[in-house]
C-alpha positions in Angstrom: 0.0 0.0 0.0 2.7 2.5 0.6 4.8 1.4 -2.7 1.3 2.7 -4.1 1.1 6.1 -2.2 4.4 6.4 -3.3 4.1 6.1 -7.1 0.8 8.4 -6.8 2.8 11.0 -4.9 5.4 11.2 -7.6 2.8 10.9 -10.7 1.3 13.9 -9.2 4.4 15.9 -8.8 5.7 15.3 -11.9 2.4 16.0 -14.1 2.2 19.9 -14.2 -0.6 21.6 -13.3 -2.4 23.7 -16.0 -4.2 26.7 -14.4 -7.3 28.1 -15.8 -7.4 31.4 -17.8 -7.8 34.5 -16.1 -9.4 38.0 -17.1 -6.7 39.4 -17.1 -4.5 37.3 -20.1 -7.7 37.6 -22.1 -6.7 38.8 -25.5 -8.8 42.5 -25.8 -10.5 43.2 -28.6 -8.9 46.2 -30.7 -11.2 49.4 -31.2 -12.1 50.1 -34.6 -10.9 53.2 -37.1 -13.6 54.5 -39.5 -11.7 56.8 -41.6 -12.7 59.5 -42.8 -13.6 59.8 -46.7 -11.9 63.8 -47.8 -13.9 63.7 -51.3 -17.4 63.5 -49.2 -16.4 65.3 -46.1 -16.5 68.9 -45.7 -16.2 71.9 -42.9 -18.3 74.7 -43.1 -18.4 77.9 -41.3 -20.6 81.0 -41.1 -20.2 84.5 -39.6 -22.3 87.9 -39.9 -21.3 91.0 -41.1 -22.5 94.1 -39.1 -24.7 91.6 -37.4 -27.3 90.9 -40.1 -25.3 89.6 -43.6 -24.0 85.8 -43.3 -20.8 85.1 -44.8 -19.6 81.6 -45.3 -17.3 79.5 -46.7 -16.1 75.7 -46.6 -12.8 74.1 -46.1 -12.9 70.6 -48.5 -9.9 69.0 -47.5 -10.6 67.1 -44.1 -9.1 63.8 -43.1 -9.4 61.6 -40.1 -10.9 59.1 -38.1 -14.3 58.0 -36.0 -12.8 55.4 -33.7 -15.5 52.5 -32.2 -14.4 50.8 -29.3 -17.9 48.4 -29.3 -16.6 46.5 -26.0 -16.7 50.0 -23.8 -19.7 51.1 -26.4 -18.1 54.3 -26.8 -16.5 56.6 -30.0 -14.2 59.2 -30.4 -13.6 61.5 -33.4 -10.8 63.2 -34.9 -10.6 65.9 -37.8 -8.0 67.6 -39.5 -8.5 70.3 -41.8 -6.3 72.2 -44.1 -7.0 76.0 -43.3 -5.3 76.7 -47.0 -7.9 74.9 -49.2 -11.0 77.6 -47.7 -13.8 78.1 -50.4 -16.1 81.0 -50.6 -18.0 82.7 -53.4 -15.7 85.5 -54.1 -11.6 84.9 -54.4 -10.7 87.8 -52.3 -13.2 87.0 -49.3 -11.3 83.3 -49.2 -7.6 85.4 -49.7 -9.1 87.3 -46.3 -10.4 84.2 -44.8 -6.7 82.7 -45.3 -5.0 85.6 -43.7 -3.6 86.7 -40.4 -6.8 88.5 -39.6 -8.9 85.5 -39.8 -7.6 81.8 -39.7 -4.1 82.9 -40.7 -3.6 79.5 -42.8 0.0 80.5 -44.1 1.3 80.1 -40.8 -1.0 77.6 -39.4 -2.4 75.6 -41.9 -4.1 72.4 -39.8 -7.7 73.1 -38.1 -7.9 70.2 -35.7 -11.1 68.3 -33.7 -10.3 66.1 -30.9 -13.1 64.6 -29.2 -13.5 62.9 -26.1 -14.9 59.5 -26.1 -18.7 59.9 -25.7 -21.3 57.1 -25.6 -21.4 54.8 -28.9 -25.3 55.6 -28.9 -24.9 59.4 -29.7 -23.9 57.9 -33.5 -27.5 56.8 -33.7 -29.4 59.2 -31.9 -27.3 62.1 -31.6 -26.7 64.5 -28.3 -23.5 66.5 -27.5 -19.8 65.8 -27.5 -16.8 67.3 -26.2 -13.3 67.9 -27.1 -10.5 69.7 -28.0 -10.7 72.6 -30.8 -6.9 74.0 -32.4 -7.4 77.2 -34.8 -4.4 79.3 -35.6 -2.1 77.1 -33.2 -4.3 77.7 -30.6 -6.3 75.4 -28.7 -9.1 75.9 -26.7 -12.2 73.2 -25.0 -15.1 73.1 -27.5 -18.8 71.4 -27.9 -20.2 70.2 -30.4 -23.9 68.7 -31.4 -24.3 65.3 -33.6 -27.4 66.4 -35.0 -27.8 63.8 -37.8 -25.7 59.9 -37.7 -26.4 57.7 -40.1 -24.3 55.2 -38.4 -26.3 52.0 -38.7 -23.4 49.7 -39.7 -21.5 50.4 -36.9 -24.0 48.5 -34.4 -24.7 45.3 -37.1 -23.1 42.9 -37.5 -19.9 42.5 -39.6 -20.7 40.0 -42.9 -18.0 38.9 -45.5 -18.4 39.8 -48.8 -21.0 43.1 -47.8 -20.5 46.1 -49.0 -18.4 48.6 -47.2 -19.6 49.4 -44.4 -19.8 53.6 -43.5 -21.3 56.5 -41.0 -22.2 59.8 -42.4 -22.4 62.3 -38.6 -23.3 66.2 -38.6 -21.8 68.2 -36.3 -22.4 71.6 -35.0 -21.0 74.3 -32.6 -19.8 77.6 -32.8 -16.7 79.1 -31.3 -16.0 83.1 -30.1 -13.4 84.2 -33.0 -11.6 86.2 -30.6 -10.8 83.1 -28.4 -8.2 82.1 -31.0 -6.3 85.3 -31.7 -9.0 87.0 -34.4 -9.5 90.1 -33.0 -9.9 92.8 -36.1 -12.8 93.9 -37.5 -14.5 93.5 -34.8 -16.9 96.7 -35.5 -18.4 95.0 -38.9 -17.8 91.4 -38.1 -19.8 89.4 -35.5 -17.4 87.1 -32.8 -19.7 84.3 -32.9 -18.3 81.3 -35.8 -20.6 79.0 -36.5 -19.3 75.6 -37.4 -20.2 72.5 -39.1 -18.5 69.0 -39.6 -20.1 67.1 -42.4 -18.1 63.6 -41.8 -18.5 60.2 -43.8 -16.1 57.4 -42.3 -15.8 54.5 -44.0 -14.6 50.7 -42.1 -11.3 49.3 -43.1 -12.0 45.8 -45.4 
């Protein structure tokens, strides 16, 4: 009977012991970049002249990403925008827009959107973010509105051989021009910028 013990003993202590898998060596799944499609994205801004004439333009050269992290159901967007490429409907209004009065692009040339990470479900029914606005090197906190997400891939499910899969979000805000160094004109030219982010993202393959 002991001769038995004895060759139990040693089976055991030479058989290693496998231990089960815990949380924390759980592979994590990787968020997911939606990035952002220049030739159907576009900024647009608006500001009044003595209070009463809008005067807009659009900047047509934005890139970026909408990040999805579906595990902690929340999203985060970035923008960058090249303050050179403004548009508006006469050339000498966008040579203003681009100079050191106004967005100063010469010498600052990136417009940038950082958001915080806000609740995945704001991509279907909108609701307010926050972030992180840079204009003319400067940056300053800013909110913005997701007034209109067509985002309905992002919460089905992922199929091979479907099409690709994309999210179309509005935003809107407005910032206080003088906030970020634009301080002329300020007789015959409102503060108050309004902004909008007109964003399609599309998945990787």
């Amino acid at each position: 009977m002991s001769s038995l013990l004895g060759a139990l003993t040693a089976l055991l202590l030479a058989t290693p012991m496998v231990a089960p898998p815990s949380p924390a060596t759980e592979v994590a799944i990787e968020a997911e970049v939606w990035r952002i499609v220049p030739a159907s994205s576009r900024v647009q801004f608006r500001v009044r002249l003595f209070g009463v004439v809008p005067v807009s333009g659009s900047f047509p050269a934005i890139e970026g990403a909408i990040t999805i992290d579906a595990a902690a159901r929340r999203a985060r967007v970035d923008a960058d925008v090249d303050a050179r490429e403004v548009r508006m409907r006469r050339r000498s209004h966008a040579a203003w827009a681009r100079s050191s009065e106004f967005f100063d692009a010469d010498a600052h040339p990136q417009i940038r959107f950082e958001s915080d990470a806000f609740p995945l479900a704001r991509l279907d029914g909108g609701g307010a973010i926050q972030g992180r606005l840079t204009v003319r090197g400067i940056t300053r906190p800013a909110a913005f509105t997701i007034e209109h997400a067509r985002c309905e891939a992002v919460f089905a499910p992922r199929r091979k051989g479907a099409p690709a899969r994309r999210c179309q979000v509005e935003l809107a805000g407005a910032i206080d021009r003088s906030a970020f160094g634009m301080r002329t004109r300020g007789g015959t030219l409102a503060n108050r910028v309004s902004l909008r982010f007109l964003i399609e993202a599309a998945a990787a393959p």
